[in-house]
Each structure stands twice: as structure tokens, then as C-alpha cells.
LOBA-561326 format. One record per residue (C-alpha): residue number from 0; chain; x, y, z. Coordinates in Angstrom, 1 decimal, padded with zeros to 4 digits. Layout:
<recs>
NUM / A / X / Y / Z
...
</recs>
This chain:
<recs>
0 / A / -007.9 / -006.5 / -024.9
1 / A / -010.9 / -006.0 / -022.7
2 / A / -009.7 / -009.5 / -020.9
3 / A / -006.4 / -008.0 / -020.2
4 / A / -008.1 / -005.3 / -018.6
5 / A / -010.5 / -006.8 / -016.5
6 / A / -007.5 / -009.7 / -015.3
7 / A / -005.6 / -006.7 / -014.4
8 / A / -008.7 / -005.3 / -012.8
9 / A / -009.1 / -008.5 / -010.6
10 / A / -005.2 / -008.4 / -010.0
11 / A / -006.1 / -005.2 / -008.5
12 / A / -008.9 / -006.0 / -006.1
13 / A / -007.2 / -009.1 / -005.0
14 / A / -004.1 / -007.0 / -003.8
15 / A / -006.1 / -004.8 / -002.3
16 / A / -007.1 / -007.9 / -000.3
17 / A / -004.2 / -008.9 / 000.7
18 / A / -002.8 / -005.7 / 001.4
19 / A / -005.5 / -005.2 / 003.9
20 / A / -004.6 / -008.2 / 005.7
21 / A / -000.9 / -007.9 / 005.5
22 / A / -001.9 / -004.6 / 007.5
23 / A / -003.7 / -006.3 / 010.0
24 / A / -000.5 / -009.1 / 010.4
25 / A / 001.6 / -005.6 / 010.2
26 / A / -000.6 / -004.7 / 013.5
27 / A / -000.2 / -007.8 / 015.5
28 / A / 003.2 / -008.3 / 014.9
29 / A / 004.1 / -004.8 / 015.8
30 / A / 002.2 / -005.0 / 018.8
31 / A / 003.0 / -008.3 / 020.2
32 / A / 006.8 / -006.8 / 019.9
33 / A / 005.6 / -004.1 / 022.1
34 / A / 004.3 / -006.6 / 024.8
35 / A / 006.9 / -008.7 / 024.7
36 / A / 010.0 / -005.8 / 025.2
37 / A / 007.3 / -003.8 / 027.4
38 / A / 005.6 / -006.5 / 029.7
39 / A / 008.0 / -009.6 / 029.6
40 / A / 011.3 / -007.6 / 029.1
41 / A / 012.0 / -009.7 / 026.4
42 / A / 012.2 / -008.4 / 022.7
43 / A / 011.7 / -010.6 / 019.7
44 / A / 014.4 / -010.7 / 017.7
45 / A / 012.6 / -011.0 / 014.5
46 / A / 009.9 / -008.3 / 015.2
47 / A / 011.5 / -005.3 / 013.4
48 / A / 012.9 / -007.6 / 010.1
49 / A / 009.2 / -008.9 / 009.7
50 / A / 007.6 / -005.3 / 010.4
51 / A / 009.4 / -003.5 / 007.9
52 / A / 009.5 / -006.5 / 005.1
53 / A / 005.7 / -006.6 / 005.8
54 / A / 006.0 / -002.4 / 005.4
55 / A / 007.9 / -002.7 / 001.8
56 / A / 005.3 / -005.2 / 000.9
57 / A / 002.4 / -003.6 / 001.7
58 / A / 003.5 / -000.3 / 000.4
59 / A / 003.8 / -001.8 / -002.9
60 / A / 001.1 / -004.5 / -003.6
61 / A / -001.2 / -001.9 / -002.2
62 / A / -000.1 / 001.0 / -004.8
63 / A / -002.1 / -001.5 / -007.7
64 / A / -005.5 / -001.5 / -005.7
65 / A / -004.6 / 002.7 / -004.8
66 / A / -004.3 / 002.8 / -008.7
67 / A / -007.1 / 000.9 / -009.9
68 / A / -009.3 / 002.9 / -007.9
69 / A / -007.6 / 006.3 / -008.8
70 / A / -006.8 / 007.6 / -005.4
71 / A / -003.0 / 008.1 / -005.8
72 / A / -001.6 / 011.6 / -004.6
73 / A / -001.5 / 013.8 / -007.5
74 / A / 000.7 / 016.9 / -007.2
75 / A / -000.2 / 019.6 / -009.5
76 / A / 002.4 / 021.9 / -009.3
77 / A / 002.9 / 022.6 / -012.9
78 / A / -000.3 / 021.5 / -014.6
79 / A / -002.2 / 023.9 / -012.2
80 / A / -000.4 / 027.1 / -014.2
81 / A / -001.4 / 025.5 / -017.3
82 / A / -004.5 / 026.8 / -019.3
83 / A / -007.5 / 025.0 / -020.0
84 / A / -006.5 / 024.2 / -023.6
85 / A / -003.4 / 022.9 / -022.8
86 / A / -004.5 / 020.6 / -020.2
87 / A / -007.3 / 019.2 / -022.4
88 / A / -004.4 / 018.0 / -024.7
89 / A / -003.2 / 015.4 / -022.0
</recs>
């Protein structure tokens, strides 16, 4: 079990990893579009199909790295009325 955990563990950090540079290709390739319709008057016709696959994937490979480390957005709405007893049972 514990090598489950830890190969899911190291799944996690090496998304993380390539979420971080799928941002940085997210970046350039969102920027060069700018230049390109901006400077050259010429937009790239592929610019906003790779932007917003790279978005989708980025939003999702990151969410394993976001969960390993415990840092998703936790909305406590409800549990906040709770009392103490009650939440300890979770």
C-alpha cells in the first residue's frame, strides 16, 4: 500500500513539473500571438486552439500536484455552522 502511495506521490510532483512548464509554453505561445497580430499584422492561426488546449491541460494535470500538496480551495459554507463534535466525526 505504502508503494501505491508514494507512486502516486511521485505522479504528483512530476505533474507539477510539467504543469509548470506547460505554463511557461502557455506564456510564449500566447505572447508570440500577440507580436505577431500586434507588430507583423499577421495572426497565427493556431495560437488560440494551442492556448486554450494547453489551458484545459494545465488546469487539470496541475489539480494532482494542488492536491498532493493540500492547497485546493475549500469552501466552508456548511461545515463552518457545524459544531466541533460534528466536525471531528469527518
Amino acid at each position: 500500500m505504502k508503494a501505491i502511495l508514494r507512486l502516486i506521490d511521485r505522479f504528483s510532483l512530476i505533474s507539477g513539473k510539467v504543469s509548470a512548464f506547460a505554463l511557461i509554453v502557455l506564456i510564449v505561445v500566447v505572447n508570440l500571438g500577440v507580436i505577431a497580430r500586434k507588430v507583423f499584422n499577421t495572426p497565427i492561426a493556431w495560437n488560440f486552439d494551442i492556448s486554450y488546449m494547453l489551458w484545459g491541460f494545465l488546469f487539470i494535470i496541475a489539480s494532482a500536484w494542488t492536491m498532493l500538496r493540500g492547497e485546493h480551495v475549500r469552501i466552508d459554507v456548511l461545515t463552518s455552522r457545524l459544531s466541533t463534535r460534528v466536525k471531528c466525526k469527518r
